[in-house]
N, C-alpha and C positions, 0 to 999 in steps of 0.2 A: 576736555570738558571742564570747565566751571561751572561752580554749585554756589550760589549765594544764597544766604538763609539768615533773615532779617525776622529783626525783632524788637519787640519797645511803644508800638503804637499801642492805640487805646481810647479810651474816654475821658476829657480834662474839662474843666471849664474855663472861663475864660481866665486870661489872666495867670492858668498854669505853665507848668513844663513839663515838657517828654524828652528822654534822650531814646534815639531810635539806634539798632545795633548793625549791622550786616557783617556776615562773617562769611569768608570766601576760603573755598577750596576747590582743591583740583591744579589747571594747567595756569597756575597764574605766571605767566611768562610775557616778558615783552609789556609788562605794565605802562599804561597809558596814564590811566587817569579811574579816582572812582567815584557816586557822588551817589546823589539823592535825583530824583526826579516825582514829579505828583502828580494827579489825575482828579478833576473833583466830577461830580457827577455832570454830563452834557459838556462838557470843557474836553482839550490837547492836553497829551503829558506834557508838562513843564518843568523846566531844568530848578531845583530849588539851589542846590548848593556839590560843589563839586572840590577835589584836593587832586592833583597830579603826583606822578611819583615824586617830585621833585618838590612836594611841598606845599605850590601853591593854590593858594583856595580860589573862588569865586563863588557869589551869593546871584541869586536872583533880588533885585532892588527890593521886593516883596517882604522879605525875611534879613536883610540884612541887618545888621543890629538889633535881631533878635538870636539870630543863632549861628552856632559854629560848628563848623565840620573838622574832625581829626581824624587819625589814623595811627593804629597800632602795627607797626609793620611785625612784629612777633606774634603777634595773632591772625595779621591778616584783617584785618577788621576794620573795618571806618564806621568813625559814630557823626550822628550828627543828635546835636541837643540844640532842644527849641526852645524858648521863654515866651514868655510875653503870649499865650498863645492866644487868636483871632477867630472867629467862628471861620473867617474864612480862610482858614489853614487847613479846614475839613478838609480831606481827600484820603485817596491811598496813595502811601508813598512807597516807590519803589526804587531798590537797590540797583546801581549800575555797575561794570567795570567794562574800562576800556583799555584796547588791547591794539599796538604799533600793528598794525598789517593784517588784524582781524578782528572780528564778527564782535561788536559788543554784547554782553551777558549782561540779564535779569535777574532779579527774584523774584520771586513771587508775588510780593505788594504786602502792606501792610496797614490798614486801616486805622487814620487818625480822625478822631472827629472831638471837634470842643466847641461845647454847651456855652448859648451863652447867657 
């Protein structure tokens, strides 16, 4: 079992920043990859930003140059921090991890929305 339990969303206005948290426990083995994904109201989740074990990132064109995803592998944790933020960055974003040979794992979501 993995547990991810994210944190950091909220209410910004435009033009702010959030950095979002996810902190993973449990069976993290056989690490793929972990990232961000979003969900706005009536919309698919969409991939926003993602880091593999091995380091490398990928953005959705969306957010690119506005934010960055890292990883504390001593914590376990991947951040991703936003700028620039867009009304339409509103969504819940949710924490992933992905794992060689099985089932990817969620969080729970976490509610961003910026006022504009």
């Amino acid at each position: 079992q993995v547990q991810l339990v994210e944190s950091g969303g909220g209410l910004v206005q435009a033009g702010g920043s959030l950095r979002l948290s996810c902190a993973a426990s449990g069976s993290i083995f056989r690490l793929r990859a972990m990232g961000w994904y979003r969900q706005a109201p009536g919309q698919q989740r969409v991939l926003v930003a993602s880091i593999t074990s091995g380091s490398s990132t990928n953005y959705a064109d969306s957010v690119k140059g506005r934010s960055t995803i890292s990883r504390d592998n001593a914590k376990n944790t991947v951040y991703l921090q936003m700028n620039s933020l867009k009304p339409e960055d509103t969504a819940v974003y949710y924490c992933y991890l992905a794992r060689y040979g099985l089932s990817d794992c969620w969080g729970q979501g976490t509610q961003v929305t910026v006022s504009s």
